[in-house]
Rosetta silent file (secondary structure, phi, psi, omega in degrees, C-alpha in Angstrom):
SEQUENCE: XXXXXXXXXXXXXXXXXXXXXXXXXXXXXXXXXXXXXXXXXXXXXXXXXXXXXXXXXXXXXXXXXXXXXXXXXXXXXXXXXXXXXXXXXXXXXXXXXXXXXXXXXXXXXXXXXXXXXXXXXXXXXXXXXXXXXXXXXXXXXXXXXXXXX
SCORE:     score description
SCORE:     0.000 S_00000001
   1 L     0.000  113.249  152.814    5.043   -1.684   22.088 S_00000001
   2 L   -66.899 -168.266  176.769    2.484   -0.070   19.939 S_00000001
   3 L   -69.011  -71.823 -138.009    2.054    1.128   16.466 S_00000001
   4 L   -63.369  -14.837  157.212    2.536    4.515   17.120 S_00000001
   5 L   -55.951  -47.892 -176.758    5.928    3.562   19.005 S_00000001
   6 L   -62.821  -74.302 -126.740    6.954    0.924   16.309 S_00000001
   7 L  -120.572   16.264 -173.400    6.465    3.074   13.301 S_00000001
   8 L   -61.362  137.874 -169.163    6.313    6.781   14.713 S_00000001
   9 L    40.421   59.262  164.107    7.726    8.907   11.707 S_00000001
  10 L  -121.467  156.633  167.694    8.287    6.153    8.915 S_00000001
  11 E   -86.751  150.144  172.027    7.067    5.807    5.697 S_00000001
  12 E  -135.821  129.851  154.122    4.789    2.998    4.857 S_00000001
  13 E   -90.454  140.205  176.291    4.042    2.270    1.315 S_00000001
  14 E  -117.320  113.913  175.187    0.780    0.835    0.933 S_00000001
  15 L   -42.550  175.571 -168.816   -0.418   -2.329   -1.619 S_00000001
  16 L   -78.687  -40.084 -170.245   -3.614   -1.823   -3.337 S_00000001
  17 L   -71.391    4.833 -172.570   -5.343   -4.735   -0.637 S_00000001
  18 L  -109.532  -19.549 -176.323   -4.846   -3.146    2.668 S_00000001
  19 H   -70.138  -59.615 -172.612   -6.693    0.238    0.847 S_00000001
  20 H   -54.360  -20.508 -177.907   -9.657   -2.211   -0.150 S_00000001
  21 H   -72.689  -53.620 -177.664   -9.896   -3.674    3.292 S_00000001
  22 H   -43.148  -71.424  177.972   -9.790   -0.202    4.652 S_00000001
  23 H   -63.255  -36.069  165.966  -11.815    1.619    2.622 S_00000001
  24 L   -80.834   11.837 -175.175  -14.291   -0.874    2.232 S_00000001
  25 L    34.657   88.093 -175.684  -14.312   -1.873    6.072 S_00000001
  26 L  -109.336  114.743  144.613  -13.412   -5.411    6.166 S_00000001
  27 L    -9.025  -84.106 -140.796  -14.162   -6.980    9.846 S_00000001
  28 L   -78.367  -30.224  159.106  -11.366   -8.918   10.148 S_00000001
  29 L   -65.606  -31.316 -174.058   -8.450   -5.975    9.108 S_00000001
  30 L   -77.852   11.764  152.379  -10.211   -3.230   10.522 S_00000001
  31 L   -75.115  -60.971 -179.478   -8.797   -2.509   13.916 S_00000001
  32 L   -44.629  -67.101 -174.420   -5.267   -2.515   12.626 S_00000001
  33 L  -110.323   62.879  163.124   -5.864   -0.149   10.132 S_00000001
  34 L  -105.609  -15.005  175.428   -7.871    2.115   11.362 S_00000001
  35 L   -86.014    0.277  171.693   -5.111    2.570   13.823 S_00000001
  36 L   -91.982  -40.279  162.153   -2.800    2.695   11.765 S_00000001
  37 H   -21.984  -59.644  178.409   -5.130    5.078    9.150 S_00000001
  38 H   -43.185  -59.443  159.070   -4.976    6.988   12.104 S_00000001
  39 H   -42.256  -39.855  170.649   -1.575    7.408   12.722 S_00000001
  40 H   -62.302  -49.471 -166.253   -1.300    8.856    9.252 S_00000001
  41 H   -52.497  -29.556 -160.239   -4.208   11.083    9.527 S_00000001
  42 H  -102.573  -18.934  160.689   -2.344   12.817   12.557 S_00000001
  43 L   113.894   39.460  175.560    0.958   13.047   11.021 S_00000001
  44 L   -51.108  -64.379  179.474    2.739   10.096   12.877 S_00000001
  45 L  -143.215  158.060 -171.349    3.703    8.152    9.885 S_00000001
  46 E  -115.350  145.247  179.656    3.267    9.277    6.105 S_00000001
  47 E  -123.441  147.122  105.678    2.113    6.904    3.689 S_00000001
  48 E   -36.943  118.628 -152.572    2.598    6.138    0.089 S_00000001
  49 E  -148.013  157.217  159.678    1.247    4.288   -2.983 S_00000001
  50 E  -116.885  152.196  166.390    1.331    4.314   -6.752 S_00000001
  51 L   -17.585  -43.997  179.140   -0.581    5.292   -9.475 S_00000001
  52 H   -43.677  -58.205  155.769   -0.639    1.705   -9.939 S_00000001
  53 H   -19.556  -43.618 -176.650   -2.490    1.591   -7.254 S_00000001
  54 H   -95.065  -48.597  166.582   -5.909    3.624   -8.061 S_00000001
  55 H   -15.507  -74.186 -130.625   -5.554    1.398  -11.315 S_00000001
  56 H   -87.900  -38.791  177.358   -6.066   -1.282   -9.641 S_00000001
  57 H   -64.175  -81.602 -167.665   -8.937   -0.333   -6.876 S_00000001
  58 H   -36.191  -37.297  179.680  -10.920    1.300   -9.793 S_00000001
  59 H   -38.131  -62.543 -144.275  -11.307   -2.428  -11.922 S_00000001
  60 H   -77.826  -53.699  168.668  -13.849   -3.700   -9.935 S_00000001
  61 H   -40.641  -42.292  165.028  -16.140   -0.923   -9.692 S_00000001
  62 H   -49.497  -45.869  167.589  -15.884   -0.219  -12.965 S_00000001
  63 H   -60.032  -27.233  163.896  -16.852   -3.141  -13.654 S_00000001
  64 L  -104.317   23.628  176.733  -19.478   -3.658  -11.821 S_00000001
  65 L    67.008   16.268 -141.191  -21.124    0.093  -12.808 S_00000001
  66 L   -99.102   56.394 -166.665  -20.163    1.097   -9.400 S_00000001
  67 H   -49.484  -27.969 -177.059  -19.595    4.826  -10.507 S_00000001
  68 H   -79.871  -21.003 -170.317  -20.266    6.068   -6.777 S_00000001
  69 H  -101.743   -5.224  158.286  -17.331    3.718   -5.530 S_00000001
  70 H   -75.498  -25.968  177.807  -15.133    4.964   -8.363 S_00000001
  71 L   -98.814   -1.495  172.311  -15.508    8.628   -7.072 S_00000001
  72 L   -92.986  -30.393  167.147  -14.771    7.928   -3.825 S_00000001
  73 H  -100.088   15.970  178.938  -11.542    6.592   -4.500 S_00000001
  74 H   -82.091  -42.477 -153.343  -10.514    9.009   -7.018 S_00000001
  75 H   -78.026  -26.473 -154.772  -11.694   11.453   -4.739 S_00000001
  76 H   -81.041  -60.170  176.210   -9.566    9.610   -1.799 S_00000001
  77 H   -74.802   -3.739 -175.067   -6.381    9.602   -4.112 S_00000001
  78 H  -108.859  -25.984  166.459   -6.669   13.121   -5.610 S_00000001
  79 H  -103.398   -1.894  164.812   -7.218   14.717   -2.571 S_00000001
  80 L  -100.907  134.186 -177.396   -5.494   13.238    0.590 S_00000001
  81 L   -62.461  -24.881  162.687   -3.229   15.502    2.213 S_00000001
  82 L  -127.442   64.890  112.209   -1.232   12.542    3.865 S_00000001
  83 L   -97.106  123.021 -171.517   -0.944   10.349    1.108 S_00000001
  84 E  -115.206  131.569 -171.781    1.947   10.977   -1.428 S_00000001
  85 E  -122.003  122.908  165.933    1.063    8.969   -5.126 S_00000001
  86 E  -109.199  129.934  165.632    3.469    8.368   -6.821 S_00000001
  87 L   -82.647  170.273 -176.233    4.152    8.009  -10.316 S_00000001
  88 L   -79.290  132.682 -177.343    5.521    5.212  -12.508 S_00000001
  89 L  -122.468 -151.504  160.878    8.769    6.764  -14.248 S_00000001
  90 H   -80.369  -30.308  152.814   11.813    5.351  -15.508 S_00000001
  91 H   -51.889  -48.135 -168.792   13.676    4.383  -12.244 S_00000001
  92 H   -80.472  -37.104  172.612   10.828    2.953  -10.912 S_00000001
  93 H   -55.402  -72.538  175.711   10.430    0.848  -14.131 S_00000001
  94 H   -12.512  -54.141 -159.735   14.285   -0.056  -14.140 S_00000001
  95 H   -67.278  -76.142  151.624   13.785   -1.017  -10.458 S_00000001
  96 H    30.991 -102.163 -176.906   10.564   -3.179  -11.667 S_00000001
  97 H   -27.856  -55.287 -146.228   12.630   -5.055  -13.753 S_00000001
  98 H  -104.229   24.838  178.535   14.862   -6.122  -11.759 S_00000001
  99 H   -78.228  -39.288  176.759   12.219   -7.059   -9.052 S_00000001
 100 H   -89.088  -40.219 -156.784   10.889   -9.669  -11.580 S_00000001
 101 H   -82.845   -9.739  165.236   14.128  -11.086  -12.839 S_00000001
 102 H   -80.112  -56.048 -153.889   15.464  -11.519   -8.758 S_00000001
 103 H   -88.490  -38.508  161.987   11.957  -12.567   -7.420 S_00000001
 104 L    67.084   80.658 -174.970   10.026  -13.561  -10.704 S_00000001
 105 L  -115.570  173.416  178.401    7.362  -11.392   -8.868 S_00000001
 106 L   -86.302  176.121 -177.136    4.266  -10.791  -11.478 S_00000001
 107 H   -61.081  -38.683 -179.268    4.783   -7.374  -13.149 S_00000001
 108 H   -80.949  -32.365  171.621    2.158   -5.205  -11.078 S_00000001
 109 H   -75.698  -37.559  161.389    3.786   -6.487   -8.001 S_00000001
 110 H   -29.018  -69.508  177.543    7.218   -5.808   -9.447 S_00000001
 111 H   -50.441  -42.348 -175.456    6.173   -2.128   -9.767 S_00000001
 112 H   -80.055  -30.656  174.481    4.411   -1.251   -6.365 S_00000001
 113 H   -58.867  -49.888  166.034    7.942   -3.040   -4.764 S_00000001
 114 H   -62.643  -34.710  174.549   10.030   -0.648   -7.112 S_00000001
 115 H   -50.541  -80.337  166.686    7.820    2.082   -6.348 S_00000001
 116 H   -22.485  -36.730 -176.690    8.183    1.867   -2.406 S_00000001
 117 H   -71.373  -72.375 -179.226   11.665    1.394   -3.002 S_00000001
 118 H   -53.758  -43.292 -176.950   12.228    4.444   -5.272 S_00000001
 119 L  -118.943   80.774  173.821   10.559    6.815   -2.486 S_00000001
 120 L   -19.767   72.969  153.871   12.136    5.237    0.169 S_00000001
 121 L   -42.539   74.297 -162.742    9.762    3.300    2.013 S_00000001
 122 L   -44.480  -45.796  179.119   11.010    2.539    5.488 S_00000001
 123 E  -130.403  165.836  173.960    7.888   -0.354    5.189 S_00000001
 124 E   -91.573   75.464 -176.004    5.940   -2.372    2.245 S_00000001
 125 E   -89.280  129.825 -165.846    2.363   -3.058    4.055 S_00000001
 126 E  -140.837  168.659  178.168    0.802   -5.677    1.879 S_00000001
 127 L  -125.532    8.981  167.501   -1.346   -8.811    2.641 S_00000001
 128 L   -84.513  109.207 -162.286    0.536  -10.884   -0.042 S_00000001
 129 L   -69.962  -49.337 -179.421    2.767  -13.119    1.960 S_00000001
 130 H   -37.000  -86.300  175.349    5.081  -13.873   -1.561 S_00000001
 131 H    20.444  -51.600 -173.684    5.831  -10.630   -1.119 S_00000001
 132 H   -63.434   -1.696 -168.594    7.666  -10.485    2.074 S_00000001
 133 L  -113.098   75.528 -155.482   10.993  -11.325    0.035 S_00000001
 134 L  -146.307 -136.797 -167.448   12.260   -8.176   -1.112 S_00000001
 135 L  -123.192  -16.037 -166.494   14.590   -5.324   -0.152 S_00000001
 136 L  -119.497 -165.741 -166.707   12.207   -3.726    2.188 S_00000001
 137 E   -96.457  127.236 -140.739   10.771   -4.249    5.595 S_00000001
 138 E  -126.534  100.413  164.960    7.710   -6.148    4.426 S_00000001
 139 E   -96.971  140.421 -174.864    4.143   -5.827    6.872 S_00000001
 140 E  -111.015  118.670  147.777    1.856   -8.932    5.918 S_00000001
 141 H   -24.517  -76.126 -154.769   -2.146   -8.337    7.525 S_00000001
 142 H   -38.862  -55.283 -161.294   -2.481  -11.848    7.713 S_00000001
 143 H   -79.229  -30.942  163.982    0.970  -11.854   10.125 S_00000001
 144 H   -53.763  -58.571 -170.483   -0.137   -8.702   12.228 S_00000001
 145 H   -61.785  -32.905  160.509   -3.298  -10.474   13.356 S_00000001
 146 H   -56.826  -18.196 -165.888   -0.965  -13.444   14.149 S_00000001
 147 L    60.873   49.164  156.191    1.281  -11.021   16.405 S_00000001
 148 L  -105.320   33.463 -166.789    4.034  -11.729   13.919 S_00000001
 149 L   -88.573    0.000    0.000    4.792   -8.727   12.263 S_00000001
């Protein structure tokens, strides 16, 4: 079965590390998602993220002066037509919460989990295996390339 069988018309929320792999073409992820990138782009499956997110992609660039790689993902997160960004409100905090006091997840993971959650995210795709132990149907990179997902 492929992806586009497995996941035709689900939501996937997406962590901040499968965007850096992506965007930043990392070799060993980038057949998975370009096909799955793909899927989105045609209107397969819809994808999903948080605010939290662009936070978090923006550090290192910043950080490093990297002003051209800051505008690319601004411009990536302000402007795609099949991505829905979501913000952090009070449900999504609430949810949070109780993400760290079941999971004793760190706080930023706590958030993207609540997020996903709040705008009902058929899947989480993340490459943090702690992760997988949550409420939602959890894709790990690491376990796709195993032919575990």
């Amino acid at each position: 079965m492929g992806l586009a069988d497995q996941f035709a018309g689900k939501k996937i929320y997406i962590d901040t590390a499968p965007f850096i792999y992506y965007i930043e073409g990392n070799k060993k992820y980038q057949p998975f998602l370009e096909e799955f990138f793909e899927l989105n782009n045609s209107g397969k499956i819809s994808f999903s993220t948080s605010v939290l997110t662009l936070l978090e992609l923006l550090i290192v660039p910043l950080r490093n002066k990297r002003m051209d790689i800051v505008e690319k993902y601004e411009t990536i997160f302000t402007n795609a037509e099949t991505l829905e960004l979501v913000d952090i409100n009070i449900e999504i905090s609430k949810l949070a919460a109780k993400y760290r006091a079941n999971f004793n997840f760190k706080t930023p993971d706590a958030i993207q989990l609540a997020a996903a959650e709040y705008c009902q995210a058929d899947y989480f795709l993340t490459n943090d295996k702690q992760l997988k132990q949550n409420n939602i149907k959890t894709i790990v990179l690491d376990n796709v390339l195993d032919n575990s997902l």
